[in-house]
Backbone as a chain_set.jsonl record, in Angstrom:
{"seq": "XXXXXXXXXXXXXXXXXXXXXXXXXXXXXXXXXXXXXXXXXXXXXXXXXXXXXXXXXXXXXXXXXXXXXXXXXXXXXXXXXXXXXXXXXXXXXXXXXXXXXXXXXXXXXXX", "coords": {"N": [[7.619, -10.753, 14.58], [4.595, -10.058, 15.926], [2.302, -12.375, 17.919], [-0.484, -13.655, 16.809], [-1.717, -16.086, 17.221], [-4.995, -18.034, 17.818], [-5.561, -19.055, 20.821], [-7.093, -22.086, 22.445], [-8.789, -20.98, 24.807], [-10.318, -18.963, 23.582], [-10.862, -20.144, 21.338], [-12.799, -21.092, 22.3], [-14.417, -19.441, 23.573], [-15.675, -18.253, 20.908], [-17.431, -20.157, 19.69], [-20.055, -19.42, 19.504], [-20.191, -17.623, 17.503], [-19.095, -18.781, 15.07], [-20.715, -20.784, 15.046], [-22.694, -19.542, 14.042], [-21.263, -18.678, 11.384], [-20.899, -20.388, 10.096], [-23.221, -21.452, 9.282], [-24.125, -19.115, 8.033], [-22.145, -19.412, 5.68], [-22.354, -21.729, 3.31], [-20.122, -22.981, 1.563], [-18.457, -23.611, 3.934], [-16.366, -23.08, 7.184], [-13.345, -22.633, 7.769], [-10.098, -23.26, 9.855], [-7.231, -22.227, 9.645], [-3.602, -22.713, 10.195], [-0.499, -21.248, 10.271], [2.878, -22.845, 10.236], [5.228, -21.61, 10.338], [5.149, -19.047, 10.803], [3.404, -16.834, 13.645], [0.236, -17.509, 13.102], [-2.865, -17.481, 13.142], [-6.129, -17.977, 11.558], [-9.557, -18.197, 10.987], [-11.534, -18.606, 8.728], [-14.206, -18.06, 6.071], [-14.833, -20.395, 3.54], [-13.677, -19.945, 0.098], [-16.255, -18.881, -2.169], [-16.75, -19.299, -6.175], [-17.495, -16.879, -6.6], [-15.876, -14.956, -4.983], [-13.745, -16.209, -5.948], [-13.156, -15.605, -8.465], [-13.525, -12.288, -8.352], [-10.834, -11.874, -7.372], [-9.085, -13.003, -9.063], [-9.643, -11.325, -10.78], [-7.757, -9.317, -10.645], [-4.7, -7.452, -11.982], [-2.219, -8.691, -10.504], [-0.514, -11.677, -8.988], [-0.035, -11.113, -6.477], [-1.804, -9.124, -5.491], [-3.852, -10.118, -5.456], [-3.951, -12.629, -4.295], [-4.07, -11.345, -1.788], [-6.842, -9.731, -1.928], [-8.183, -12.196, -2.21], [-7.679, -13.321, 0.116], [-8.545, -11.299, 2.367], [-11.065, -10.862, 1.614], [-12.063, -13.342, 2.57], [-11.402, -13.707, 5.325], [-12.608, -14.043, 8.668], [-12.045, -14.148, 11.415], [-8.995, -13.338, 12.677], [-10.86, -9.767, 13.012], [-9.586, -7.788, 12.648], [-7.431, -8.448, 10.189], [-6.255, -7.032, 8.34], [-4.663, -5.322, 9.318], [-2.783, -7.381, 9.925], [-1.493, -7.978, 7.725], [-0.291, -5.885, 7.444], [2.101, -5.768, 9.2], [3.386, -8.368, 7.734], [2.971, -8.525, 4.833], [3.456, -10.985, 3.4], [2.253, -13.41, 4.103], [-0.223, -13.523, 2.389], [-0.129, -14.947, 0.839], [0.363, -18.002, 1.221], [-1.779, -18.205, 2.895], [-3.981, -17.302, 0.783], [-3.288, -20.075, -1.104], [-4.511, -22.068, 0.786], [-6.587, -21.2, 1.554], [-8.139, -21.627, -1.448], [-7.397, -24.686, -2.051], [-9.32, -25.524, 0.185], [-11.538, -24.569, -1.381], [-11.307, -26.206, -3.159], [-10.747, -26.464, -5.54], [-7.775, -27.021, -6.023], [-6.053, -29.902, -7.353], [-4.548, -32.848, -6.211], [-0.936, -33.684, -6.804], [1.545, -35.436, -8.735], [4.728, -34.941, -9.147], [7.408, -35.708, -11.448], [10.869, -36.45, -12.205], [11.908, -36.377, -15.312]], "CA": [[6.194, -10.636, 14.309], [3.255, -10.575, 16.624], [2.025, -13.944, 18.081], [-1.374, -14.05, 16.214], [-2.416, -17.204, 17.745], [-5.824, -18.002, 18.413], [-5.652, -20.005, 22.086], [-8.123, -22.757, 23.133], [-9.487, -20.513, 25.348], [-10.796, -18.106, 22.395], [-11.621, -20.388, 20.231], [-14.268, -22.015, 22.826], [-15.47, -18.255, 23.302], [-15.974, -18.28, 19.49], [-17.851, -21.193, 19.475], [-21.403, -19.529, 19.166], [-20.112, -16.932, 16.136], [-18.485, -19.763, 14.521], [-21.622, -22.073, 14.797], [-23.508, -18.633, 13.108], [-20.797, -18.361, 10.49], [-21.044, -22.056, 9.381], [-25.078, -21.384, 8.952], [-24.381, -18.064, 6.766], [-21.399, -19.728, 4.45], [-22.91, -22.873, 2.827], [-19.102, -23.39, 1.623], [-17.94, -23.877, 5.012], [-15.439, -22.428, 7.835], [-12.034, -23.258, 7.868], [-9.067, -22.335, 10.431], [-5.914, -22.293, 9.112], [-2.112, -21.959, 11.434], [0.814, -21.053, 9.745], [3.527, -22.766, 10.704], [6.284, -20.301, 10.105], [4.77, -17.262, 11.323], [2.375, -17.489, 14.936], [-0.745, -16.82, 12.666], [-4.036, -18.103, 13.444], [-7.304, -17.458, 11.093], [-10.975, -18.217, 10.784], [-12.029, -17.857, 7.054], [-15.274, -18.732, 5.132], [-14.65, -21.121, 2.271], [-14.212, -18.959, -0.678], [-16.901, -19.291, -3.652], [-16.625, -18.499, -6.933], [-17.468, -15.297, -6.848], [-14.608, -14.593, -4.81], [-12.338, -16.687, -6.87], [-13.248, -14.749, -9.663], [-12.977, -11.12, -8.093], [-9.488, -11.756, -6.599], [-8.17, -13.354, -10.564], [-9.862, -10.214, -11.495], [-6.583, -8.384, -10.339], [-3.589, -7.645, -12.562], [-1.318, -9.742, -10.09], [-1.217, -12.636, -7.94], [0.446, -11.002, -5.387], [-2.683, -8.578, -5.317], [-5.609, -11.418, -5.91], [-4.091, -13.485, -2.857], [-4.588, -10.135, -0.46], [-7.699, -9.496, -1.995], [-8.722, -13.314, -1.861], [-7.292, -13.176, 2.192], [-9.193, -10.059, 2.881], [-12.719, -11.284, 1.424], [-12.503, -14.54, 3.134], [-10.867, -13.628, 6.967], [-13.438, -13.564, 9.552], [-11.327, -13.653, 12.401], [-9.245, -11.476, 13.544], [-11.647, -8.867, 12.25], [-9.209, -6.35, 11.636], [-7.117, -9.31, 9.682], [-5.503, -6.036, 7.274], [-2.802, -4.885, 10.16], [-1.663, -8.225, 10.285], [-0.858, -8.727, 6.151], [0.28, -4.698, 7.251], [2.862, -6.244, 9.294], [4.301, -8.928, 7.117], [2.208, -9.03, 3.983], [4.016, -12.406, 2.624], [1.058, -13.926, 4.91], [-1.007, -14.01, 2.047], [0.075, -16.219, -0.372], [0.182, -19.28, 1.665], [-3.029, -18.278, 3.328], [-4.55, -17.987, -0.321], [-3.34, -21.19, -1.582], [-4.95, -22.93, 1.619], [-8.366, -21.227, 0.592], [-8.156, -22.446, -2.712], [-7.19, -25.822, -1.785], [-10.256, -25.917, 0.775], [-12.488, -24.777, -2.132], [-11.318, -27.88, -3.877], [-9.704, -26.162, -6.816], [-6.633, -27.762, -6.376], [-5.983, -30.908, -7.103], [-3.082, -33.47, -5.676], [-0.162, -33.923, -8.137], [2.105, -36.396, -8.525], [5.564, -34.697, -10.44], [8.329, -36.907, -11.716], [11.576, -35.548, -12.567], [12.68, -37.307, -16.197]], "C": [[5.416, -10.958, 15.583], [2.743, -11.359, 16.952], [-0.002, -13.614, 17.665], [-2.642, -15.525, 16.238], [-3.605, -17.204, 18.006], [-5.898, -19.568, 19.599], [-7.0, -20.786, 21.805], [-9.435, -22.072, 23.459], [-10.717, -19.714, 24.11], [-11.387, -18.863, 21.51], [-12.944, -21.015, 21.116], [-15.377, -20.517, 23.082], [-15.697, -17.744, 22.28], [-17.023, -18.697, 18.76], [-19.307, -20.649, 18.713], [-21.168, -18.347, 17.561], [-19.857, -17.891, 15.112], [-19.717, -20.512, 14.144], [-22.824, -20.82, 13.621], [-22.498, -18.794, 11.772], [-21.098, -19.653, 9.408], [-22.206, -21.861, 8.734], [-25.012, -20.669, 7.969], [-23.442, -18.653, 5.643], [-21.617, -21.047, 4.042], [-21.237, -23.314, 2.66], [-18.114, -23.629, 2.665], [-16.866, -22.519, 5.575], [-14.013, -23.088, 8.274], [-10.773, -22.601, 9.057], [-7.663, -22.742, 10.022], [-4.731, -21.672, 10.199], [-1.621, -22.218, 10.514], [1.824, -22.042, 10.646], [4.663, -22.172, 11.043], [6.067, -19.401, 10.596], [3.387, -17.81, 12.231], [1.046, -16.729, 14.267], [-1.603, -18.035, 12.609], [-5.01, -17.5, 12.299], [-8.774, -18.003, 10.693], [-11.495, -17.891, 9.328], [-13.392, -18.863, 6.591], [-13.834, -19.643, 4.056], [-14.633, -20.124, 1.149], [-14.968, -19.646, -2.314], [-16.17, -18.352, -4.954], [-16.4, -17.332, -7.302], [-15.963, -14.697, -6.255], [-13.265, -14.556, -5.436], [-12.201, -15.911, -7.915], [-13.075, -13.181, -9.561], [-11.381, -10.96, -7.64], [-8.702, -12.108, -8.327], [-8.579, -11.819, -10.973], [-8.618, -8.959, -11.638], [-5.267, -8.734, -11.373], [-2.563, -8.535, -11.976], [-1.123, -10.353, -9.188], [-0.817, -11.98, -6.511], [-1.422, -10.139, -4.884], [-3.996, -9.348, -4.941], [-5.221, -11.794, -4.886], [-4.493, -12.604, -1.832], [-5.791, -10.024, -0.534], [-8.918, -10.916, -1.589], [-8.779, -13.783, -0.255], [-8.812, -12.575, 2.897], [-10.764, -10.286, 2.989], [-13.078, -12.364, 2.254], [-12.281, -14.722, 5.084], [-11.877, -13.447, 7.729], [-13.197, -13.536, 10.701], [-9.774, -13.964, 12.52], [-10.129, -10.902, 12.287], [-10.6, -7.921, 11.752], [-7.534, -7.304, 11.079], [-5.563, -8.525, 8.698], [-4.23, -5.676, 7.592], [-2.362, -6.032, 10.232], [-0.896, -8.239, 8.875], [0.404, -7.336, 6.194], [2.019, -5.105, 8.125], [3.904, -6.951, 8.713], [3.294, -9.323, 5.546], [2.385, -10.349, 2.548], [2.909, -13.417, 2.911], [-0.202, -14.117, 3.568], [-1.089, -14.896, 0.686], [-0.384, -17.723, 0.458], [-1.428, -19.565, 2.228], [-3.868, -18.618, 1.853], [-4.457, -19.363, -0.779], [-4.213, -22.337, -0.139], [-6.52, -22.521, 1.059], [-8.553, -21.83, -0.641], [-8.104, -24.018, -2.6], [-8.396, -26.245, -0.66], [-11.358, -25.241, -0.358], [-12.646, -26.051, -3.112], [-10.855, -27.447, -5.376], [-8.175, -26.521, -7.271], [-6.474, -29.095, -6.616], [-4.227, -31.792, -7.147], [-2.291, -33.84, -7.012], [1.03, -35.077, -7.671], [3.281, -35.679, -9.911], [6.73, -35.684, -10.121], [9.073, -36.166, -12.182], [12.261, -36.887, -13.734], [13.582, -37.038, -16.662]], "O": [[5.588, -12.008, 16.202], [2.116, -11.602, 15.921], [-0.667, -13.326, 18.659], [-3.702, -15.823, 15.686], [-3.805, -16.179, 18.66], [-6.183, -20.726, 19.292], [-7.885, -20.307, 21.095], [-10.557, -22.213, 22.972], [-11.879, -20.105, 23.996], [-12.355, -18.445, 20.873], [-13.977, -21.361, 20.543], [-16.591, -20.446, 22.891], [-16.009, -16.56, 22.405], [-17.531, -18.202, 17.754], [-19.723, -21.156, 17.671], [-22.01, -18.372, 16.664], [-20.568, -17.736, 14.119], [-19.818, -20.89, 12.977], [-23.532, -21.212, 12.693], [-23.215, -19.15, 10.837], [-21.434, -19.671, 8.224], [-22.224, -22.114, 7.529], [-25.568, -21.04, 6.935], [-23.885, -18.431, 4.516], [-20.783, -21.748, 4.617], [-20.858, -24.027, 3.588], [-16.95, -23.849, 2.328], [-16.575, -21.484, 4.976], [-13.856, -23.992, 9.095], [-10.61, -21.381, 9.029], [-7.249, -23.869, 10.295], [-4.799, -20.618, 10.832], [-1.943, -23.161, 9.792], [1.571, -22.036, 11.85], [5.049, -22.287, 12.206], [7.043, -18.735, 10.94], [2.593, -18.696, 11.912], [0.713, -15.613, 14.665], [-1.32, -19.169, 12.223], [-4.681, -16.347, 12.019], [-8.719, -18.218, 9.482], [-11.826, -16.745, 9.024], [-13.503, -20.079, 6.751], [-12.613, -19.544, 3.937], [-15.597, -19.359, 1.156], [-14.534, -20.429, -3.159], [-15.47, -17.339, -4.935], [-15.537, -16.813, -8.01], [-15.123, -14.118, -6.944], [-12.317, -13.778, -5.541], [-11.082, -15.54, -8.27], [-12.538, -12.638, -10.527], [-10.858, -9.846, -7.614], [-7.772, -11.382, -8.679], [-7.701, -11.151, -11.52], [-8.567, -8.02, -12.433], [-4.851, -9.874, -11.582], [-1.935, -9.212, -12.79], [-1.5, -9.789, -8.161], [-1.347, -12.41, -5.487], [-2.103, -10.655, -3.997], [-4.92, -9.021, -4.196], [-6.013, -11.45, -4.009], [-5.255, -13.037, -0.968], [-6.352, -10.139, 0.556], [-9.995, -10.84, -0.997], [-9.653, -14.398, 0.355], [-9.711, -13.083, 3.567], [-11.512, -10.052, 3.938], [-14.228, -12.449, 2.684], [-12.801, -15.533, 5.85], [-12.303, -12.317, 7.491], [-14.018, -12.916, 11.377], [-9.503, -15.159, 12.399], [-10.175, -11.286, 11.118], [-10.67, -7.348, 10.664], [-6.494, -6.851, 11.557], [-4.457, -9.002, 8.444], [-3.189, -5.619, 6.937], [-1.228, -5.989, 10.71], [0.305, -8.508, 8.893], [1.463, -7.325, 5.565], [3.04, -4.684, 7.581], [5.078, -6.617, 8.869], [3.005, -10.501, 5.333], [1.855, -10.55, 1.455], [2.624, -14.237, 2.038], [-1.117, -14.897, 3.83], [-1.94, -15.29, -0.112], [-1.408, -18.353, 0.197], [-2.103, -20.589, 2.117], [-4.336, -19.733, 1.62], [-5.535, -19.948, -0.888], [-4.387, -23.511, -0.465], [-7.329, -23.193, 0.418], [-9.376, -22.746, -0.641], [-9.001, -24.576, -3.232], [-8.48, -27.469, -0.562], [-12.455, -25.607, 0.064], [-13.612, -26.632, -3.606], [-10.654, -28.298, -6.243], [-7.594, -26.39, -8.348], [-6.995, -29.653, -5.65], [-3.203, -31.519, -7.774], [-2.83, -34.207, -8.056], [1.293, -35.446, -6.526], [3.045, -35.738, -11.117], [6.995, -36.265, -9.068], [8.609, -35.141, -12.682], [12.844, -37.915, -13.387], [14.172, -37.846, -17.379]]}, "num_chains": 1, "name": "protein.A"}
């Protein structure tokens, strides 16, 4: 796979889209790295609405792409990477979800 990284460098020439994106998404901007795969991404927070168009899909595999896709703001063209390895968006989803605060920490016990 593709090294997907976003460097230092990039993210400091980011800085002034980034400080716009924060302003337009009240739910914040999050960057998320994979560790498994060299993937970097920039995503709004996703609201409701989102949460609710992406469940809107017959199956999760579908809702996490669609939940990815709505929320990626950089890379812009975010689509050839899932086109590459499109396993990329599960984990990415569950990190949005978990920065909307819909998850909460568990504690399982095996009896």
């Amino acid at each position: 796979m593709k090294n997907h990284r976003i460097s230092p460098e990039k993210l400091k020439e980011l800085e002034p889209e980034i400080k716009n994106w924060k302003e337009q998404y009240s739910n914040g901007v999050i960057l998320i790295s994979l560790v498994d795969d060299p993937v970097d991404v920039i995503a709004k927070v996703p609201s409701l609405h989102h949460m609710k168009e992406a469940n809107s899909l017959k199956n999760e595999f579908d809702a996490n792409k669609q939940l990815v896709l709505s929320c990626v703001l950089y890379p812009e063209n975010f689509a050839s990477v899932l086109e590459e390895k499109d396993t990329l968006s599960s984990p990415l989803a569950t990190e949005l979800v978990n920065a909307a605060g819909l998850l909460q920490e568990r504690i399982v016990k095996k009896l």
